[in-house]
N, C-alpha and C positions, 0 to 999 in steps of 0.2 A: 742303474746307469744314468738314467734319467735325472734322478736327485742330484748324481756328483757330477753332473754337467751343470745342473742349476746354481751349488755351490759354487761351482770352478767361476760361473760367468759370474755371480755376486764378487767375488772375492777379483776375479779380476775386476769388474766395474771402478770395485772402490779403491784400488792401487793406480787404477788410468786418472780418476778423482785429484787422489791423495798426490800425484804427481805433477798431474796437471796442475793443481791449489799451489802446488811450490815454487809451481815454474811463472806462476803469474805472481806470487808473493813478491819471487827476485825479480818480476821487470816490472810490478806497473802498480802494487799496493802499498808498500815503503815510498814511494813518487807520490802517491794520491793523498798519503795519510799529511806531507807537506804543505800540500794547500787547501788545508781544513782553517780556518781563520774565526775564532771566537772574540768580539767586540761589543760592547755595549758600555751602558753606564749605569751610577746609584744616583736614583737621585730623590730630593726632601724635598715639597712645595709647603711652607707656612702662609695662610693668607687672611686679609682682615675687609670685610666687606663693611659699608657705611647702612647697609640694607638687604632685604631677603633678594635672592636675584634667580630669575631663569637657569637653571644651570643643570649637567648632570655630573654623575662619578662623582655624587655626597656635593657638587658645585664646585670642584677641579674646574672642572671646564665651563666657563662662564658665558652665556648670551646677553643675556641685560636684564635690567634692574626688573623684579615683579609689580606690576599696579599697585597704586594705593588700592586698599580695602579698608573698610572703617568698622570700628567696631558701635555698640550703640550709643556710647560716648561722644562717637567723631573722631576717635585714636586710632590711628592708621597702624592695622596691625602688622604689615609689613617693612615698617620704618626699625632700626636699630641695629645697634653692631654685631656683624657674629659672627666668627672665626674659626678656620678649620685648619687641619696638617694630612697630608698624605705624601707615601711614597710609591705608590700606583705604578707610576709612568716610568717605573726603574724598567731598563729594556737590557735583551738579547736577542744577538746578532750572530750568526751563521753564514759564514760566504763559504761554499764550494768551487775551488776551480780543479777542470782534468783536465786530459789530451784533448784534443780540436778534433769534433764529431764533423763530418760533412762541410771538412775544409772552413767550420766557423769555431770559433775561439766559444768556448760554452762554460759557462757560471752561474752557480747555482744559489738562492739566497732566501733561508729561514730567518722569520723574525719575529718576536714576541715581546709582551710584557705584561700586568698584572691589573689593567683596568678593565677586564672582564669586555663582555658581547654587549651587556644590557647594565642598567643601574642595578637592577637585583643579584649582579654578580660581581659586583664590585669587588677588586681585589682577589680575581681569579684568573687563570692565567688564558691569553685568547691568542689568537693568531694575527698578528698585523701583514706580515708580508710573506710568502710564499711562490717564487718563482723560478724557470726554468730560463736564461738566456741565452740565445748564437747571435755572435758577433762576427758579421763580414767585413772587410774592407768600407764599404758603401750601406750596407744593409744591418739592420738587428732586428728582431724576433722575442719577442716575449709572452711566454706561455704561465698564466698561475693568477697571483693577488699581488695588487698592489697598488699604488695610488692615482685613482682616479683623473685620465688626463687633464684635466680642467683643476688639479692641483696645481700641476707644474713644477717639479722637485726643483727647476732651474732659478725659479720665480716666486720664491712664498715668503711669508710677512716673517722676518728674523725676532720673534720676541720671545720673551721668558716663558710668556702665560700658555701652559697646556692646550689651548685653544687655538694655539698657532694663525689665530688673525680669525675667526670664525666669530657672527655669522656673515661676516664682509666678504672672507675668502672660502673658499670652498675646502670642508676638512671629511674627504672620504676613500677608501679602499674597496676596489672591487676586485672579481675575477673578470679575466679578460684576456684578450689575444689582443697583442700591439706591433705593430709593424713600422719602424723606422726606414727612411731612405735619406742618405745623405748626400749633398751634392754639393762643391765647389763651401760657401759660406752658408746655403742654406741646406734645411733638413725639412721634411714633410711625414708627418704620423699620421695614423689610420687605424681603428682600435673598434673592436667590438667589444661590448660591457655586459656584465650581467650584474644581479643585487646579490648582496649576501647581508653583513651585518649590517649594513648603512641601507635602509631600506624605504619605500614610497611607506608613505600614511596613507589608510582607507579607512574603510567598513571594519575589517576586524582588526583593524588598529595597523603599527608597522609590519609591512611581513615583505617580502621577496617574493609573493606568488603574485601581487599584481603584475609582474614584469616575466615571469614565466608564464603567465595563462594567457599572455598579449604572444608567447611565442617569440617576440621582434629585439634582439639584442639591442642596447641603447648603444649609437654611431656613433662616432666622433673623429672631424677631422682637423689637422694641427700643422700649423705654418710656421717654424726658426729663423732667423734672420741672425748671427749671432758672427761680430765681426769686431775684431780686437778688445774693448772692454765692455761692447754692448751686447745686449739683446733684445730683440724684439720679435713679437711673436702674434698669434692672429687664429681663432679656433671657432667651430662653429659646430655642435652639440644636439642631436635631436634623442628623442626617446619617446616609446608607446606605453603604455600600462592599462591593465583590463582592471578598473577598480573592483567590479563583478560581476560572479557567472551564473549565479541566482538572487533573483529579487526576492523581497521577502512576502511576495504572492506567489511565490514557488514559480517561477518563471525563468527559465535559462535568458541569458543575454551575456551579448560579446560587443557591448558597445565600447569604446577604445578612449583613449584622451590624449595624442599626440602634444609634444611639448618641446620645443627649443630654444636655444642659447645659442648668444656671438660673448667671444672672449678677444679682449685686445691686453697684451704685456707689453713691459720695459724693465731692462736691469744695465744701469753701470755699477763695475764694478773696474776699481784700480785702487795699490798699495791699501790705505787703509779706510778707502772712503766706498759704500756702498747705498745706493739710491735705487730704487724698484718701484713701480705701479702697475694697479691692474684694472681691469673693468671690466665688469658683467652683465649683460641685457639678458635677463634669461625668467624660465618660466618652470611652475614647478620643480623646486630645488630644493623642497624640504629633505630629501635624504643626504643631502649634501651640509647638512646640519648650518644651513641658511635660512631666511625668510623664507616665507612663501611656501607653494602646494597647489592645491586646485578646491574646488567649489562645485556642489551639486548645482548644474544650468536649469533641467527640466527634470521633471520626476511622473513621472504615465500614471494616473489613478487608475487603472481597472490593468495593468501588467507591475507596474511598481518599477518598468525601464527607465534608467536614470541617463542624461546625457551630463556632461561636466565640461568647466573652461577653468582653464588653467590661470593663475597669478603673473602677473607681470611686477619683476623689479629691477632696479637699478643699484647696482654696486659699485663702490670705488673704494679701493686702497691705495694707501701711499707709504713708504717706510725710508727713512736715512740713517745709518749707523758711518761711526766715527769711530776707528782707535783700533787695537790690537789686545794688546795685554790690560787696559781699558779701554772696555769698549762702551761708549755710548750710542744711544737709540733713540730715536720716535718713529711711533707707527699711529697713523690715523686715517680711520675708514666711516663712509657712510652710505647709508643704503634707505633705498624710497622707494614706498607702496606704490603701484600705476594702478591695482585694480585689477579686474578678472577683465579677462579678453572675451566675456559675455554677460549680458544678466544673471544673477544667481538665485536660491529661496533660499540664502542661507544658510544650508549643512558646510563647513568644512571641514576638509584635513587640510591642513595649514600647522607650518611654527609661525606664531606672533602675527594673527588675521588682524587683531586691531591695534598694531604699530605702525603709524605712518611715515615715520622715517624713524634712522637710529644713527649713533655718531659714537665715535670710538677716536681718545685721544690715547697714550701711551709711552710717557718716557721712559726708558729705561737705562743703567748701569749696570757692568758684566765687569768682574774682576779676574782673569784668566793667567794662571800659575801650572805653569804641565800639565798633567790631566785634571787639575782641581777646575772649578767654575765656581763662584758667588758672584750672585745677581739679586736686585733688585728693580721693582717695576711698579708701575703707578699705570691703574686704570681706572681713567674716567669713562663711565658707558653712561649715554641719556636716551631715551626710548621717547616718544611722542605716542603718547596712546589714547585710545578714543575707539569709536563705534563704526564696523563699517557699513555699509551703505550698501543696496541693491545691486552696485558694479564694482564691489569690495573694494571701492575707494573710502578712508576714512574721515570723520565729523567729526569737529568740536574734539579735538587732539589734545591733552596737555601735556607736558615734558614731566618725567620721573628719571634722575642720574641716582648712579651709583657710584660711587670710588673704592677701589679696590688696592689697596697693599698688598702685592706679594714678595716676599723670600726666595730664595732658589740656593739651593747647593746642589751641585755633580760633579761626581768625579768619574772618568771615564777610563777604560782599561781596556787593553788590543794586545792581543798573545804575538 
């Protein structure tokens, strides 16, 4: 009796199952399966450099020109043309919308594409965005990955080049919690960050545990001002990181390197003319695939405890585009060494410790026919590089440019 009671409730379970599955089929999966939303684009980058240059993703993504090196001759073995094609940056786009959770309108958004985590994975597939959003009246909520406040999706340099204005503008994706409040014309944001792929430089190289063994989410709070064709905008950015937790005298240490940034924006935007700038005083911003990092201050001979100060630089972008169905562009950004905000002995993690400024000009052409795109773009990059000095300020600087040709075709498609 016991068995065919066991049966009886199996078999009923799976008809209360099988019913229930139909009765939510007919109200609410045939609804959901409609605002499933697949968008992205194909896209080709052909380019031709005057010179070897900084760069990763085989040199897609471009920072600036490498030093001369000489060979024993005096032939600089970095000088001369060399040319790549990739279609990496082909992306997919996943939007999720359902019914409205807790009276807020909720959307959900996967996004990928083919330029890999690291340079060794080039051409593998990674995760660029990943989020959960509720949208109130006044309020929005965002839970998952996505780009780093100090990008500003309102606000970023409109150009061809993969690099999307980088090392001028900040090009990063974290996880994070972000909290939007809207009010009247303004909005104010408030965001806790963590690392993942975009990560501090140390001791064993890039990794995400400096900022996890610091325990202290990196802050960030963000000011909109955004009123008929402008914007204007005002942010201000701290972070801690434990570069490390054993010295190499075997010695635990949890000495810290706090680090921050002020950010100021501007965007008009009306019919077919768009103008933007931005500005950055900030410190330690190598994961933000910018200048700069930090520097060994002190180093304890008989513990091996390290203390560090951070880089200070100076950033400015500027961009104007013209036209519709052609559209014309210039973007031009430059950025300036200040030096470590201490004495150093010299170790760092730093991108480009002995570049004392850098200048990025960039005209561009965009030909736009329904989802096609052809474009064209010219990059001039000049680096001033030299040696630095005890307060990682740099000496005896000389200018090395690069110019870059690139290509571009896309074609984009939305179900």
């Amino acid at each position: 009796m016991m068995r065919i009671g066991k049966w009886f409730g199996i078999i009923a379970l799976y008809f209360i199952f099988q019913f229930g599955f139909l009765q939510l089929n007919a109200q609410g999966i045939n609804d959901l399966k409609q605002h499933f939303k697949l968008t992205g684009f194909i896209k080709s980058n052909y380019w031709l450099d005057s010179r070897k240059v900084e760069g990763s993703r085989e040199d897609l993504f471009l920072y600036y020109p490498k030093k001369p090196v000489l060979d024993i001759n005096g032939n600089d073995v970095n000088s001369g043309i060399n040319s790549n094609y990739s279609a990496i940056n082909t992306r997919l786009t996943l939007t999720i919308t359902g019914p409205d959770v807790l009276n807020a309108h909720v959307t959900g958004l996967i996004e990928s594409d083919y330029t890999g985590v690291t340079n060794a994975d080039v051409n593998g597939l990674r995760l660029r965005h990943a989020y959960i959003k509720l949208k109130w009246a006044n309020d929005e909520l965002m839970l998952g990955q996505y780009w780093h406040p100090m990008f500003v999706p309102e606000v970023f340099p409109e150009v061809l080049a993969f690099n999307t204005g980088a090392p001028f503008q900040p090009f990063i994706r974290n996880p994070l919690v972000s909290y939007k409040h809207y009010f009247g014309d303004f909005s104010v944001q408030a965001a806790l960050i963590m690392q993942r792929d975009n990560s501090s430089d140390g001791p064993i190289g890039r990794s995400a545990i400096y900022m996890q063994e610091a325990a202290i989410p990196n802050s960030h709070l963000q000011l909109h001002y955004k009123k008929n064709s402008h914007i204007f905008g005002a942010a201000v950015d701290f972070k801690i990181i434990q570069p490390l937790s054993i010295t190499n005298l075997h010695v635990k240490t949890d000495e810290l390197l706090p680090s921050t940034s002020l950010m100021a924006f501007w965007k008009y935007s009306k019919d077919k003319v768009t103008l933007q700038m931005k500005s950055i005083y900030g410190q330690n911003l190598t994961e933000h695939l910018m200048l700069g990092g930090y520097v060994v201050a002190t180093r304890d001979s008989l513990t091996g405890i390290e203390t560090y100060t951070p880089t200070n630089h100076l950033f400015v972008w500027g961009g104007m585009h013209y036209g519709e169905r052609y559209r014309f562009g210039m973007f031009g950004g430059f950025a300036k060494n200040f030096g470590t905000s201490r004495d150093n002995i010299g170790v760092y993690y730093t991108k480009g410790a002995d570049v004392d400024y850098l200048f990025r000009l960039a005209p561009s052409f965009c030909f736009h026919s329904g989802p096609l795109r052809l474009g064209s773009e010219i990059e001039f990059t000049a680096a001033a590089i030299g040696t630095p000095d005890l307060h990682g300020r740099i000496e005896k600087s000389s200018l090395t440019s690069n110019v870059r040709l690139l290509l571009v075709a896309a074609y984009f498609f939305n179900n």
